[in-house]
C-alpha positions in Angstrom: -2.6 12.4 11.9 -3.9 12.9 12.7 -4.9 12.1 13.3 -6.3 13.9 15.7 -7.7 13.6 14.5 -10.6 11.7 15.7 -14.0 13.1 16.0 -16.0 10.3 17.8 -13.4 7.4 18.6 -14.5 4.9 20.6 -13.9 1.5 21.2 -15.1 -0.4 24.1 -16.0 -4.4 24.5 -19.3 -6.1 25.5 -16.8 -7.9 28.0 -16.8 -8.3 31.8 -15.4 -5.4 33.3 -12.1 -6.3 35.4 -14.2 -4.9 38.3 -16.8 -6.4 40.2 -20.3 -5.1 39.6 -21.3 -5.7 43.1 -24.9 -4.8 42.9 -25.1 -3.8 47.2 -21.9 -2.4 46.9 -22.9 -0.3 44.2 -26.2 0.9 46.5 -24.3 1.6 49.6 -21.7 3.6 47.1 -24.8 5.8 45.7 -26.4 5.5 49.2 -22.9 7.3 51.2 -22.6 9.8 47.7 -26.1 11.4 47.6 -26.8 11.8 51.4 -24.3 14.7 52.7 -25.8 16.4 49.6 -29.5 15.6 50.6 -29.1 17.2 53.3 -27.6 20.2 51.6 -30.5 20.3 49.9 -32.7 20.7 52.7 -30.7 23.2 54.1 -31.3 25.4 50.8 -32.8 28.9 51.7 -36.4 28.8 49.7 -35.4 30.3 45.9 -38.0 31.8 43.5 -36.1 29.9 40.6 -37.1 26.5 41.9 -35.8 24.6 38.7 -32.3 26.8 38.7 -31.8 25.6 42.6 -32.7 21.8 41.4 -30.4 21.9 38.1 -27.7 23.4 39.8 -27.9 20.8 43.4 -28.5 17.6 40.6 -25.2 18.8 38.6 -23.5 18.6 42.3 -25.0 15.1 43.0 -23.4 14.4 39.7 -20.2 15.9 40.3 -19.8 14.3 43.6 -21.1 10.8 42.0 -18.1 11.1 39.7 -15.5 12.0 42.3 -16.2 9.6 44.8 -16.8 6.8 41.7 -14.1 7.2 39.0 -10.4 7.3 40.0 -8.3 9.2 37.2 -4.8 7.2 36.7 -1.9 8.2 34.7 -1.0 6.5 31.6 2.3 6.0 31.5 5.2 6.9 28.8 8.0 5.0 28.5 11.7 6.2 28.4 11.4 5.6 23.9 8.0 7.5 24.1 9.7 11.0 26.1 9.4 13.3 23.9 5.0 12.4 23.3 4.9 13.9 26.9 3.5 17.6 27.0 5.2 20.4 28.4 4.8 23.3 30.0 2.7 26.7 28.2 5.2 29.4 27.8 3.6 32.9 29.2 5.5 35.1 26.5 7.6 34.7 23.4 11.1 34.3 23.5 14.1 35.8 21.4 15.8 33.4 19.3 20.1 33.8 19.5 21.2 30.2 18.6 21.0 30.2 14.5 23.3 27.6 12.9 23.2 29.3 8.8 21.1 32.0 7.8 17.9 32.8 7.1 18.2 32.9 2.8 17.3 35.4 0.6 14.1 35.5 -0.6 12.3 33.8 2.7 9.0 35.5 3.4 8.2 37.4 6.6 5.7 35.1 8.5 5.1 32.8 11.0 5.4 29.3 11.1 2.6 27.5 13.5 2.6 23.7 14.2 -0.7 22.1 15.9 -0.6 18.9 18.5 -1.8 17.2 21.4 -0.4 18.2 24.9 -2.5 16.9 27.3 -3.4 19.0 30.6 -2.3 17.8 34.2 0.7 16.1 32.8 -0.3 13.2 30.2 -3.4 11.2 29.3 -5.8 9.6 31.9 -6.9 6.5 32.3 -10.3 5.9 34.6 -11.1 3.0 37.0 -14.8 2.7 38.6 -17.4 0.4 39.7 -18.5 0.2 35.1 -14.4 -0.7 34.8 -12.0 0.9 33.0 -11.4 3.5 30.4 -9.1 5.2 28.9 -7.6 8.2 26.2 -6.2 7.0 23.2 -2.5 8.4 21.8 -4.4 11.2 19.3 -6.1 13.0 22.4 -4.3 15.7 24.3 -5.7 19.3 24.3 -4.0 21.4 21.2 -1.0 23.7 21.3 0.0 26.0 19.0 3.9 26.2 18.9 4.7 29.2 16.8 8.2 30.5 15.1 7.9 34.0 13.8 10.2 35.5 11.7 10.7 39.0 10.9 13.1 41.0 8.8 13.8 44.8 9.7 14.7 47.6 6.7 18.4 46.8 7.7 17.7 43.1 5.9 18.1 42.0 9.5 16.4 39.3 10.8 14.4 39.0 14.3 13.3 35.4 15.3 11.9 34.1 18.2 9.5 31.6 19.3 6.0 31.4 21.9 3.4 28.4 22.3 -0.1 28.5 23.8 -2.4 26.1 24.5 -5.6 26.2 22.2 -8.1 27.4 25.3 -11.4 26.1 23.9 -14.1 26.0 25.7 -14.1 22.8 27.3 -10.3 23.8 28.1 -11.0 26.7 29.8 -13.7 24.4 32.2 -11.1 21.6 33.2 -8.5 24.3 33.8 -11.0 26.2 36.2 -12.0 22.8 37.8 -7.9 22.4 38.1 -8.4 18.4 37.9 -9.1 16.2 36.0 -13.1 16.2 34.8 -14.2 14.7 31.6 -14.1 11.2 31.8 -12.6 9.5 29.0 -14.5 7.7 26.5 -12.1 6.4 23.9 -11.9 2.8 24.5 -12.0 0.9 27.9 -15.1 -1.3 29.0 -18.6 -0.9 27.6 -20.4 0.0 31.0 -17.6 2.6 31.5 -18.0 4.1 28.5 -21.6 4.2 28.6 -20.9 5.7 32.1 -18.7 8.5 30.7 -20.7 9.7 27.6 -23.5 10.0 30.0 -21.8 11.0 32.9 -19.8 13.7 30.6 -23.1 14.9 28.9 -25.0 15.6 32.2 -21.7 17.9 33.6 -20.7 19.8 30.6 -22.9 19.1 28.2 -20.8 17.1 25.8 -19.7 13.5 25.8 -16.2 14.7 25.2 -13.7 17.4 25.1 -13.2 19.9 22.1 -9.4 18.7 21.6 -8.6 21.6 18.6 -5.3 19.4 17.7 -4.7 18.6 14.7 -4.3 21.6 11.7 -3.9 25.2 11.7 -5.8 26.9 8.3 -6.2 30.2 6.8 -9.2 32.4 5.1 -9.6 35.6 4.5 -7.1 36.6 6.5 -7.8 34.9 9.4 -6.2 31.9 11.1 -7.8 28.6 13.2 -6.9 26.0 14.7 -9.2 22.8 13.9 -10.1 19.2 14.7 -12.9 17.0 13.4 -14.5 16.9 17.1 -15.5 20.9 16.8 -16.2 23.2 15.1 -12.6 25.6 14.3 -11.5 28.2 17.0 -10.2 31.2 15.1 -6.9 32.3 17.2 -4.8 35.5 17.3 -1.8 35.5 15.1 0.6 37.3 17.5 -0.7 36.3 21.5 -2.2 32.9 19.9 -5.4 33.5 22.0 -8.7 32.2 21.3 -11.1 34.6 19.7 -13.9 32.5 19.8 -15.5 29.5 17.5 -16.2 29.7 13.5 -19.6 28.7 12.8 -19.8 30.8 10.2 -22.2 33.7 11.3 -24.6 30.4 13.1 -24.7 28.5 9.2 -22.7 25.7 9.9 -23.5 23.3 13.4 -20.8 20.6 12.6 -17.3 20.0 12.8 -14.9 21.0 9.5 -12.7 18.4 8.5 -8.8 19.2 9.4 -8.3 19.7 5.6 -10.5 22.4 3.8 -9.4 23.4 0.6 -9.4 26.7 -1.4 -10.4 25.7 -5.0 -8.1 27.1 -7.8 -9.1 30.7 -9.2 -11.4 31.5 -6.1 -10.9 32.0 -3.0 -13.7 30.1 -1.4 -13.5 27.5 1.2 -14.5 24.0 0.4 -15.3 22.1 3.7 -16.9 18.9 4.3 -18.5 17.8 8.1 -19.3 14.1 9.1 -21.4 12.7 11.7 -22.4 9.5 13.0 -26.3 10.1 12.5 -27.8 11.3 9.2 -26.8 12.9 7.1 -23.3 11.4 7.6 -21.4 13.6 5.4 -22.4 17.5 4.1 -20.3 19.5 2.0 -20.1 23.1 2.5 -18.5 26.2 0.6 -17.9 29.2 2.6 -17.8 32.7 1.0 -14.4 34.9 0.4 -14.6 36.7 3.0 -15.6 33.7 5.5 -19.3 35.7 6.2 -21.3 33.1 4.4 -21.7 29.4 3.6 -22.7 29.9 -0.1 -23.3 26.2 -0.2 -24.2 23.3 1.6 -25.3 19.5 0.7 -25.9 16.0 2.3 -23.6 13.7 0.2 -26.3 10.9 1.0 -23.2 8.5 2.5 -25.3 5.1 4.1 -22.5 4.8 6.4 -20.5 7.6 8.2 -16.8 7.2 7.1 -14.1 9.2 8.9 -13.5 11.4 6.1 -10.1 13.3 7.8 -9.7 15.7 3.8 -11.8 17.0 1.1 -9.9 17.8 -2.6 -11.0 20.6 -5.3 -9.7 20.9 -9.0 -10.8 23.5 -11.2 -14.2 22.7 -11.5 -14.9 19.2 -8.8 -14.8 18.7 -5.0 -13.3 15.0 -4.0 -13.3 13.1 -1.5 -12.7 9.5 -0.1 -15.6 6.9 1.6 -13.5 4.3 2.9 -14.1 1.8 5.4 -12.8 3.8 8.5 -16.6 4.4 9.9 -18.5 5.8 12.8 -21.5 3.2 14.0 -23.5 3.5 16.8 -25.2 0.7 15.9 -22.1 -1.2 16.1 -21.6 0.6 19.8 -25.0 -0.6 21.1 -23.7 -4.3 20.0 -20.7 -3.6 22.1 -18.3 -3.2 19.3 -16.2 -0.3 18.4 -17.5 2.9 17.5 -14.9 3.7 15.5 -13.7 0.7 12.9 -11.7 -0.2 10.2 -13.6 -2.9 8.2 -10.6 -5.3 6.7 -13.9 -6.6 4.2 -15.3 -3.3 3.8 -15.4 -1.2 0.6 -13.9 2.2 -1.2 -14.5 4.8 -3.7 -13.9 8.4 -4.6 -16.6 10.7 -5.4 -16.3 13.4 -7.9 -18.9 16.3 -8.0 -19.4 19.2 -10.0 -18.5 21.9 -7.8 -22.3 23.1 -6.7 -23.9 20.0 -7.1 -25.9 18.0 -5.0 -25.7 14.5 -3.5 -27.3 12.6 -6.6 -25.0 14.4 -8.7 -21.6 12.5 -7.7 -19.7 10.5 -10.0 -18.4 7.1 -7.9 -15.5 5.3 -8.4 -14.8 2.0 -6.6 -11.4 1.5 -5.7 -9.3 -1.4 -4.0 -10.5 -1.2 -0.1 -7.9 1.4 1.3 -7.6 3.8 4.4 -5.7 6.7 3.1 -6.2 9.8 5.8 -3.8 12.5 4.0 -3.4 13.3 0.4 -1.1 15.4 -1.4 -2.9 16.5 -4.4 -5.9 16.2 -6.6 -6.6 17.7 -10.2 -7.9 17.5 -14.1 -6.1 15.6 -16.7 -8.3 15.6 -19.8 -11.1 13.1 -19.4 -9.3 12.1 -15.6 -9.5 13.3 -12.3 -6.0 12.4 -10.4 -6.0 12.0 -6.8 -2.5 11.1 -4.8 -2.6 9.8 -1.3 -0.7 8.2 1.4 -2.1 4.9 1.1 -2.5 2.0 3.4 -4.8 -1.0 3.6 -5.3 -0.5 7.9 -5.9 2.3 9.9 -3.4 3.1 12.8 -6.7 4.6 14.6 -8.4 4.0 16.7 -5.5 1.1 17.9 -5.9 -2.4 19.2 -9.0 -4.0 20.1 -9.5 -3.8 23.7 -7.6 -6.5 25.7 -4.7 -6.6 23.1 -1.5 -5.3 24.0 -0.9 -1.9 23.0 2.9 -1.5 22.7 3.1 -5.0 20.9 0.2 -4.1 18.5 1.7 -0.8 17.3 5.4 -2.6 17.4 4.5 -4.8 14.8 2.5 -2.3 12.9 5.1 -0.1 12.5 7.7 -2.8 11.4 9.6 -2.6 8.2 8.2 -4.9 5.6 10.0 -7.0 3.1 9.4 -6.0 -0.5 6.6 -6.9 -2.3 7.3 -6.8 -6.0 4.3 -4.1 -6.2 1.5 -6.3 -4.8 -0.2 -5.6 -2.4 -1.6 -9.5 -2.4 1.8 -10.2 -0.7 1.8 -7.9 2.4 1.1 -9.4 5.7 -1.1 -8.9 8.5 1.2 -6.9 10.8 2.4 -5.0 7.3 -1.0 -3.1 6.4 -0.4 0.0 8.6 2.4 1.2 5.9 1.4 4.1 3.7 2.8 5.1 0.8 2.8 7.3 -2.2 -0.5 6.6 -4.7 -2.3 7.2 -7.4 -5.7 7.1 -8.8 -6.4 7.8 -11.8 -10.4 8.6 -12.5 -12.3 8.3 -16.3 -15.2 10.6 -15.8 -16.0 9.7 -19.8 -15.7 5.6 -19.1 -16.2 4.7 -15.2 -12.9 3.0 -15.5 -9.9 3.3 -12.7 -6.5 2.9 -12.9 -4.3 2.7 -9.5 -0.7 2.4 -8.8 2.1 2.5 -6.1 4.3 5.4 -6.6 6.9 4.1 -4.9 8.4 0.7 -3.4 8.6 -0.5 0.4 11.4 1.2 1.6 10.1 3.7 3.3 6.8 4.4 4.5 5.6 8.1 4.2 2.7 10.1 5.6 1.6 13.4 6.3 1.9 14.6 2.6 2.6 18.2 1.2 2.9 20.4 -1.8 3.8 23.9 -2.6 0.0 25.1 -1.8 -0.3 27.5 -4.6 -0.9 24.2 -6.6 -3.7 23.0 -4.4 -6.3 21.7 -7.3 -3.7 21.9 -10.5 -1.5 19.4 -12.1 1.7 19.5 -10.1 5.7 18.0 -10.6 6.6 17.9 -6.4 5.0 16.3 -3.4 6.9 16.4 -0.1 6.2 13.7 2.9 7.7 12.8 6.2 9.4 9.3 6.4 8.8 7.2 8.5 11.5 5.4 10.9 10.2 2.4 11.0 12.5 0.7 13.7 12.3 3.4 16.1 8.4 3.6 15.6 8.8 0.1 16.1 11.1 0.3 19.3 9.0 2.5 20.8 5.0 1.7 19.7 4.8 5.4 18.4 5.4 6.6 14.9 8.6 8.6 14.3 9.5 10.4 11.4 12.9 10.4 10.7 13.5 12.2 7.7 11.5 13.9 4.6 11.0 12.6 1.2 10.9 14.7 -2.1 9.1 13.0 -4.8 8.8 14.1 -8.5 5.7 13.0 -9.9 6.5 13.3 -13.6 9.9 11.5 -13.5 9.5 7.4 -13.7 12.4 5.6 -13.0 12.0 2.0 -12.4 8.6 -0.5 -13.5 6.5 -1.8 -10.3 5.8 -6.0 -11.7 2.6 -6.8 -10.4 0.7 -10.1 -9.9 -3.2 -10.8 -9.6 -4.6 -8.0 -11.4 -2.9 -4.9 -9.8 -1.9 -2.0 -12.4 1.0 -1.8 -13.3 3.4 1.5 -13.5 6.5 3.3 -13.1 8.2 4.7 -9.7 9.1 8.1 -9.4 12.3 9.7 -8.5 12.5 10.2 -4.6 15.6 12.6 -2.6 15.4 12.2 0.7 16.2 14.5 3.7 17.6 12.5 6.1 18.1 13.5 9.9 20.3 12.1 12.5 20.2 9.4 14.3 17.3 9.5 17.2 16.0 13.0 15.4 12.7 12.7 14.3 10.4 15.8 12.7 6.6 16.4 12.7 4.7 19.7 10.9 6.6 19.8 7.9 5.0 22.9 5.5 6.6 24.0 2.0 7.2 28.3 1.9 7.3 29.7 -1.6 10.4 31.7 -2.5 9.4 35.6 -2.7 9.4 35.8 -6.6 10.2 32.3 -7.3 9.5 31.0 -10.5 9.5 27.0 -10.8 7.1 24.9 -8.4 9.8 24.2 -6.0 11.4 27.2 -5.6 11.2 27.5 -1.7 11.9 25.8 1.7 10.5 23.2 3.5 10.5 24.0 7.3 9.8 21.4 10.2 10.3 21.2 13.6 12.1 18.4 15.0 13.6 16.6 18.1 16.9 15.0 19.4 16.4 12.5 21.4 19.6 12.3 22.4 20.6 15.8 23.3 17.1 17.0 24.0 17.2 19.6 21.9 14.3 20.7 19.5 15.1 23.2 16.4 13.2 23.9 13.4 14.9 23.3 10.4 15.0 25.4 6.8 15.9 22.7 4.1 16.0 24.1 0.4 13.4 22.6 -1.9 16.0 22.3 -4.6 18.9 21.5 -3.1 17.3 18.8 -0.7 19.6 16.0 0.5 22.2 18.7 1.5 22.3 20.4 5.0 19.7 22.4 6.2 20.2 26.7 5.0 19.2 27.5 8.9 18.7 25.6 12.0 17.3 27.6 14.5 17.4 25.7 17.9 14.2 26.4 19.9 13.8 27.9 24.3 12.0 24.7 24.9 11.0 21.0 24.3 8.8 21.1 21.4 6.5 17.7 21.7 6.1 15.1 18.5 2.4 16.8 16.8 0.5 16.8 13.8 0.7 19.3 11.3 1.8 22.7 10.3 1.6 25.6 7.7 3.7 28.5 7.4 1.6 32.2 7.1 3.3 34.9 5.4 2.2 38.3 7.4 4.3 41.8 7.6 4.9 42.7 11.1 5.7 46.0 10.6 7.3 46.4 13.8 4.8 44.1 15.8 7.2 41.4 16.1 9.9 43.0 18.5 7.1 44.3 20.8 5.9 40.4 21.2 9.6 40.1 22.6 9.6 41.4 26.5 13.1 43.3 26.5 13.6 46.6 24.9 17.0 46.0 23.2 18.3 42.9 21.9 20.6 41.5 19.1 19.5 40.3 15.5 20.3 37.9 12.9 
């Protein structure tokens, strides 16, 4: 999720600090710090560039400050939580030889590139100092790419293999040069600390926090980037999976892109939207074909900055969600969280034409919601459609501080009793349990109709569709399923299996009780994995030629716990609940991550020089 998802989370408390706040023992702290480097300053040979040789010694002072103040601690996995731990960057790619099926006929040439969090110096930190404690949150962790190429040679042969690389953005490469530990973490912990760390990070580097690059991996005009909401995208190399440098578009755009552009149907422009937690807290952008130029650009004119984590096109509108997930300093300066979901809080969806401006947005209210990831949005006469994941809590940015964690996130990710279609019914520790919805959007009347698409036996997230339907009326949405008693076990969400839903086949009515809508179920086939296997990255692949909507694969990566072992899996669209066409077990651990896409490319012969032997079998 996201998640990663998370441009500006943090929580921190007004409370006490669990350490003392000694005032003299905080003098003879800065007292011991700053005098071995006084003195070093006295010693300085006379410069001409006075202010250089006074910016660089105070940015000394500072470091010093930090290391003799703030003590970086581990935070701790436990045994259920293994596979969340980062490994270790692979230097070159790696022939695949362990292939359980085949490769099918009709699979693109490509490469199939998951993003995630794997945090540098082995896990996240936790700080303690003088201002108390603070700490990561389970969405941080610097990106890396984990890549699966697969090429087929003019003997209908197939070479596989497999590489990862960290995503070395800028504030990477710094930390890695420093080779410790640097920024100090600002995600939740107690207030003086994180005041301490924003401006503690700000003086050092220049930003209160680190450009993560975690969460997506997208494509225009050719090119590919890997993106979070914290930055701005870094475009990376399809074949070494270097950075190439960040996509401001030629200097027009000076905030972050959501993780979830959008190419509107019949053009090949970019949609984009960028939030902020000071005015304007939401623009829209459109970038040209050819990614040279942002063709458009407008404030939305939000009053409160909601973490908006997608935008969604149809044929002629851009869409997107303003729901009570927000980003207050205000709320920070009263020693709340910055980041909060607002139980009393309101929704809507806006609908605007596609180049038009902030007072030109259609609003809908809707039933207050938090619903991060959406399949698909589109035109249906007088109606806009929009179908989400939908929850009533957000899973980010976690507990409030002093809470604890694993209990908080056990019960969240409990199963939940059915609840006849109400959501009226659900219980406190229920709410963090999306599932397939629908709005349904008048633009003639105003009105709204919502539904559940589906009951409470599963819990699904991370939505896909066959992307060549991105802003058209579509039969098939894909989502990972949720284990809900290992995510329970083990205070992490696992995804144990993959759902298949068709969207135009109703199979059973949804009662309902004070007021909700009322509607049909779809059919749902499920993809089921073993016991203690759980997937992440899931991304539909077109059939070469294919015909019908699902004609294709859905490939994931996944992980047995048990054995160890990560693969990545080729399931047929059409024939769903049977076994996989190809599992193709991977060199490596792949970590649990966030999401994926598939990028048809011909290699033409590039793919086997990637490989570091000169002769090697193929499948």
């Amino acid at each position: 999720m996201a998640t990663s998802i998370v441009a500006f989370q943090v929580h921190c408390s007004a409370q006490k600090p669990s350490i003392s706040h000694n005032s003299d023992h905080f003098k003879t702290l800065l007292s011991s710090t700053f005098k071995p480097f006084l003195r070093n300053l006295q010693q300085l040979p006379f410069r001409i560039d006075i202010s250089k040789a006074i910016k660089n010694t105070s940015v000394k002072l500072v470091d010093a400050f930090v290391d003799s103040t703030f003590e970086f601690i581990d935070q701790p996995l436990l045994p259920s939580q293994s596979n969340f731990a980062p490994i270790e960057e692979l230097k070159e790619a790696v022939l695949i030889t362990s292939i359980e099926g085949e490769t099918p006929d009709g699979f693109p040439e490509g490469v199939y590139l998951r993003n995630g969090p794997n945090p540098l110096f082995s896990g996240l930190k936790s700080t303690k100092s003088i201002f108390g404690r603070s700490s990561r949150i389970w969405v941080e962790g610097e990106g890396m790419l984990h890549a699966l190429y697969l090429g087929k040679g003019d003997d209908g042969k197939w070479t596989i293999c497999y590489k990862n690389r960290y995503v070395e953005t800028e504030t990477f490469k710094l930390e890695k040069q420093l080779n410790k530990p640097s920024f100090l973490p600002a995600a939740e912990g107690d207030s003086p600390a994180i005041v301490s760390a924003f401006v503690l990070n700000s003086l050092r580097f220049g930003k209160v926090n680190k450009c993560l690059s975690n969460t997506n991996v997208v494509e225009h005009s050719g090119k590919i980037y890997s993106i979070a909401e914290n930055d701005l995208p870094q475009e990376i190399n399809m074949f070494t999976l270097e950075v190439l440098g960040n996509w401001d578009v030629n200097g027009a755009w000076n905030r972050p892109f959501t993780s979830h552009p959008k190419k509107p149907p019949g053009t090949r422009e970019l949609v984009i939207i960028g939030i902020d937690p000071t005015k304007p807290y939401a623009e829209l952008g459109i970038i040209s074909a050819d990614g040279q130029k942002l063709v458009h650009r407008v404030d939305l004119k939000l009053n409160r900055c909601s973490f908006i984590h997608e935008i969604l096109v149809t044929q002629r509108y851009n869409v997107f969600m303003d729901y009570p997930l927000t980003i207050d300093k205000g709320r920070l300066l009263r020693g709340g969280p910055l980041l909060k979901y607002e139980k009393e809080g309101y929704a809507r969806i806006g609908v605007m034409d596609r180049y038009g401006d902030g007072d030109s947005i259609k609003w809908f209210e809707v039933q207050p919601n938090c619903t991060l990831h959406i399949f698909n949005s589109f035109e249906d006469g007088d109606e806009v459609v929009v179908r989400g994941c939908r929850a009533l809590q957000s899973v980010i940015p976690g507990p409030d501080l002093g809470t604890d964690k694993f209990e908080w996130f056990s019960q969240k990710f409990s199963p939940i009793e059915s609840t006849q279609g109400s959501d009226y019914a659900i219980q406190e520790d229920e709410l963090v349990f999306p599932r397939p919805y629908e709005w349904r959007l008048n633009l003639r009347t105003g009105h709204v109709e919502e539904r559940h698409l589906s009951g409470t036996k599963f819990a699904m997230d991370f939505p896909l569709i066959n992307e060549a339907f991105t802003g058209l009326k579509n039969k098939y949405g894909y989502a990972l399923v949720r284990d809900s008693i290992a995510s329970s076990s083990s205070g992490m969400a696992k995804y144990g299996g993959i759902a298949k839903l068709s969207f135009e086949e109703p199979i059973a009515e949804i009662s309902s009780t004070q007021g909700e809508a009322e509607g049909l179920t779809i059919k749902e086939e499920y993809h089921m994995l073993k016991e203690n296997t759980y997937c992440t990255g899931a991304s539909f692949v077109p059939k070469d030629g294919g015909i019908e909507e699902d004609d294709g694969w859905i490939i994931t990566y996944l992980h047995n716990e048990d054995t160890n072992i990560s693969q990545v899996y080729i399931i047929d669209a059409r024939n769903f609940s049977s076994e996989p066409v190809a599992k193709i077990t991977l060199p490596c651990r792949v970590p649990y991550g966030f999401h994926g896409a598939f990028f048809p490319i011909q290699f033409q012969g590039k793919l086997t020089s990637m490989v570091p032997t000169s002769s090697y079998p193929r499948v």
